[in-house]
C-alpha positions as CSV (number, residue, x, y, z in Angstrom):
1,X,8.3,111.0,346.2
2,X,7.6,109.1,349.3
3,X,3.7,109.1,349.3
4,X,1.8,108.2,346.3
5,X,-1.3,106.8,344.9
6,X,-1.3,103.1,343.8
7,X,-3.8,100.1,343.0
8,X,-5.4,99.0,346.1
9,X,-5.9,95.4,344.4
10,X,-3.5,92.5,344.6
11,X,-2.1,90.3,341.7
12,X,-4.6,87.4,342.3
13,X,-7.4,89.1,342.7
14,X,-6.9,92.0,339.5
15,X,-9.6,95.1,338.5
16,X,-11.1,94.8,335.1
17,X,-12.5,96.2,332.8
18,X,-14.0,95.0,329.5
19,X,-14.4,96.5,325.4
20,X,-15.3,94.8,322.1
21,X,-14.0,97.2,319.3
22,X,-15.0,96.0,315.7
23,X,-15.7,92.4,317.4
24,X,-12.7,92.2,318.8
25,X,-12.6,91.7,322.6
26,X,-10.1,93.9,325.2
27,X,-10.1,92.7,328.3
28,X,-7.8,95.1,330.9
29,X,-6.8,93.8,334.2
30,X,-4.4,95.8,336.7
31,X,-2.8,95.0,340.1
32,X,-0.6,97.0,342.4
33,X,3.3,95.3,341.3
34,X,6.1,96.5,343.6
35,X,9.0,95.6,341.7
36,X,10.1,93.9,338.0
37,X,9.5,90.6,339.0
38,X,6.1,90.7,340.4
39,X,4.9,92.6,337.1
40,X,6.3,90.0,335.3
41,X,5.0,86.9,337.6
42,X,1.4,89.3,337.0
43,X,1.7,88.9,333.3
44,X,2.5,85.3,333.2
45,X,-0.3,84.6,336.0
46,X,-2.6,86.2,332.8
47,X,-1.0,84.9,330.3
48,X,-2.0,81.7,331.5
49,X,-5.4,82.2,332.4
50,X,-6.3,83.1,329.0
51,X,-3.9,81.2,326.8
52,X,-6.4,81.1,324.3
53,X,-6.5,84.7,323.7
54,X,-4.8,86.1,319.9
55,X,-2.4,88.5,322.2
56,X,-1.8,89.3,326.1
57,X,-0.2,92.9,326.0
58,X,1.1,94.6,328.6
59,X,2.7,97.7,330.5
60,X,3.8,98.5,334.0
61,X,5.4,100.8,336.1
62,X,6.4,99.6,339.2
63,X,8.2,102.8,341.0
64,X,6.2,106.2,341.6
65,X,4.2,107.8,339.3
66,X,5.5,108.8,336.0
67,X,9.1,107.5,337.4
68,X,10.6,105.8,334.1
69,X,13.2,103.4,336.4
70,X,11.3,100.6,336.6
71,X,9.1,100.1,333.3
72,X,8.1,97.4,330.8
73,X,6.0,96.8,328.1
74,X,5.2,94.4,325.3
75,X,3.5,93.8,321.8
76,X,2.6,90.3,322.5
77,X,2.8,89.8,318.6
78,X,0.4,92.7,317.8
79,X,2.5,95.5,315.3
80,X,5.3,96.9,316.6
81,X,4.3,100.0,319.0
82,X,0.8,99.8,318.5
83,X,0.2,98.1,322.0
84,X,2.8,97.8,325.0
85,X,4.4,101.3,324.7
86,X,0.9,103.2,323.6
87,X,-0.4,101.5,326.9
88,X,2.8,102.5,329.0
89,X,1.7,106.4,328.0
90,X,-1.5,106.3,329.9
91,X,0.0,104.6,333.0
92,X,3.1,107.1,332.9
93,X,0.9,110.3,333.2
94,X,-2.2,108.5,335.1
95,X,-0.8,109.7,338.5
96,X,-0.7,106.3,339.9
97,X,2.5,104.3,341.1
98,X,3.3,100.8,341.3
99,X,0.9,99.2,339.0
100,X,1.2,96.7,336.0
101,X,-1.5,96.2,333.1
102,X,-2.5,93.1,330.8
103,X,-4.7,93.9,328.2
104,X,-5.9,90.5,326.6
105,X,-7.4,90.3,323.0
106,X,-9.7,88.2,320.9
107,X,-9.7,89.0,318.0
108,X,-12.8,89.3,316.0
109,X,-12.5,89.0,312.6
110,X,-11.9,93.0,312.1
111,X,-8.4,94.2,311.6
112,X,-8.2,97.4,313.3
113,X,-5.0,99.1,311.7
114,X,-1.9,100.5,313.6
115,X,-3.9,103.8,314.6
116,X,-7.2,101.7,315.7
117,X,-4.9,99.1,317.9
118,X,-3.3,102.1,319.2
119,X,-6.7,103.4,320.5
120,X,-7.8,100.8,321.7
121,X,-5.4,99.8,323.7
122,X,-4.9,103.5,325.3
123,X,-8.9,103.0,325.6
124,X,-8.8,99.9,327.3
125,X,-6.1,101.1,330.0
126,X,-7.9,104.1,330.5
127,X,-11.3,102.3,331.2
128,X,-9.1,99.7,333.8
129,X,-8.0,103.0,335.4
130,X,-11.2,104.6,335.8
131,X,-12.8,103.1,338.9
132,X,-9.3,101.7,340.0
133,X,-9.7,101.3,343.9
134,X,-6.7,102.9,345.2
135,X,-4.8,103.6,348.7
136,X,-2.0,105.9,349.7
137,X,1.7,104.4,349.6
138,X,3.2,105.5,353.1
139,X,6.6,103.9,353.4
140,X,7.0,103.5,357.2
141,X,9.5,103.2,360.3
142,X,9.4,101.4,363.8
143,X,10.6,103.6,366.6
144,X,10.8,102.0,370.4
145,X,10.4,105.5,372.6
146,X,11.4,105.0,375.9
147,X,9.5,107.8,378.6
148,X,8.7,108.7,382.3
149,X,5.3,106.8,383.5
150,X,4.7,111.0,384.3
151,X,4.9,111.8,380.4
152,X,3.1,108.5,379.3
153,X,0.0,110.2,378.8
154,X,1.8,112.9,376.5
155,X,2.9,110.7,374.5
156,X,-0.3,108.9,374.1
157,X,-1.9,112.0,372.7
158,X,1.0,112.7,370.7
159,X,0.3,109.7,368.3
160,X,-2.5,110.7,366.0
161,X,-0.7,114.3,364.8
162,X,1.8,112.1,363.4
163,X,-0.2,109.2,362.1
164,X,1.8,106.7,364.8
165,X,0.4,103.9,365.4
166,X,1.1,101.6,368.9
167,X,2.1,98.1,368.5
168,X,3.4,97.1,371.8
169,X,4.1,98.5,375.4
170,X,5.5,97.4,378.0
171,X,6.9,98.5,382.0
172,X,9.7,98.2,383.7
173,X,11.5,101.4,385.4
174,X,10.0,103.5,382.6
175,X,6.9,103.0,379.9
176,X,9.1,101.6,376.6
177,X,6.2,101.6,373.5
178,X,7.0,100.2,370.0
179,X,5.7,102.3,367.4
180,X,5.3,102.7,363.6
181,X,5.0,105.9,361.9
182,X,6.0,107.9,358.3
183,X,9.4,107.9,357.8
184,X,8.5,112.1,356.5
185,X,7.0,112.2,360.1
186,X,10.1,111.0,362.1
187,X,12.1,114.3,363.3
188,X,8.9,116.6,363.9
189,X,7.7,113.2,365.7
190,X,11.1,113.3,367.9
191,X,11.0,117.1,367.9
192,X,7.9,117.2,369.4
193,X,8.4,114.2,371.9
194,X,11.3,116.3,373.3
195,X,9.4,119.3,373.8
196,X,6.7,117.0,375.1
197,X,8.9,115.6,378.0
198,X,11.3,117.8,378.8
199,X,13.9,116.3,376.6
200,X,14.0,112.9,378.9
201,X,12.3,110.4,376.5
202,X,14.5,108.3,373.8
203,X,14.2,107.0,370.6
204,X,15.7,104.1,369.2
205,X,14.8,103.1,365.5
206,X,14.7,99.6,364.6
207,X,16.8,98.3,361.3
């Protein structure tokens, strides 16, 4: 899966959401994490924050949606199952990639039992989720395309049917324009580039 959903909010600046169950306080907060180590750097940036909280618990899964290669989750001293993996659930079948969740507690007094903390900790993720901004993941190439000043204009119009984007130009014998598009888009983009000059233009992909 190349294009996907995921949090449009970064680690510094997380969505939240807020519950008080039984007068205990759940406070969600997700961010888009790309990898293990910024879910983890996520958690401890939380963890800090509110190190007076009874428990920071939390989930993530930092490949596509539903993908189980790069997961985590944690307790954070609540019973065993009732929090990190309950909470990994709901992002797993959310449809969202690439995200990470810290639900922080207070506790209030109110033991909740195993099937309470379980609920509300599914609750909680759910409610983070539930106005999460999000944008589309669209991993992306850089192509320089080297054309006749005659087909220049082709290619111009050619851009928007493959969602290319110009970043430079520049003449010399020929028009040579550095471009970024889909990596999905890349042979119909060339396909069609061929077809649009007679076969004389070139691509070369940068590494």
């Amino acid at each position: 899966m190349s294009r996907y959903p995921v949090p449009s909010v970064s680690p510094e600046a997380p969505h939240c959401a807020e519950l008080v169950i039984r007068r205990s306080r759940f406070l969600a907060q997700c961010a888009r994490t790309t990898g293990h180590e910024e879910a983890r750097a996520f958690v401890e940036r939380i963890r800090a924050r509110h190190a007076d909280a009874t428990h920071n618990c939390w989930a993530y899964v930092a490949g596509a949606p539903g993908q189980t290669a790069a997961i985590g989750f944690s307790d954070d001293g609540e019973p065993h199952g009732t929090a990190g993996r309950p909470m990994l659930q709901v992002l797993l079948h959310c449809g969202v990639g690439e995200l990470c969740v810290v639900v922080t507690r207070w506790f209030g007094g109110v033991k909740l039992g195993t099937g309470g903390l379980v609920r509300a900790y599914q609750d909680s993720v759910r409610e983070v989720l539930a106005a999460l901004p999000q944008e589309e993941r669209v991993p992306r190439l850089t192509l320089d395309v080297r054309v006749d000043f005659a087909h220049l204009d082709r290619l111009h119009r050619l851009l928007p049917d493959f969602e290319a984007r110009l970043s430079a130009e520049h003449y010399d014998t020929a028009a040579v324009l550095t471009i970024s598009l889909p990596q999905s888009c890349e042979a119909a983009f060339q396909e069609a580039l061929a077809g649009r000059t007679d076969g004389r233009a070139t691509c070369t992909r940068r590494e």
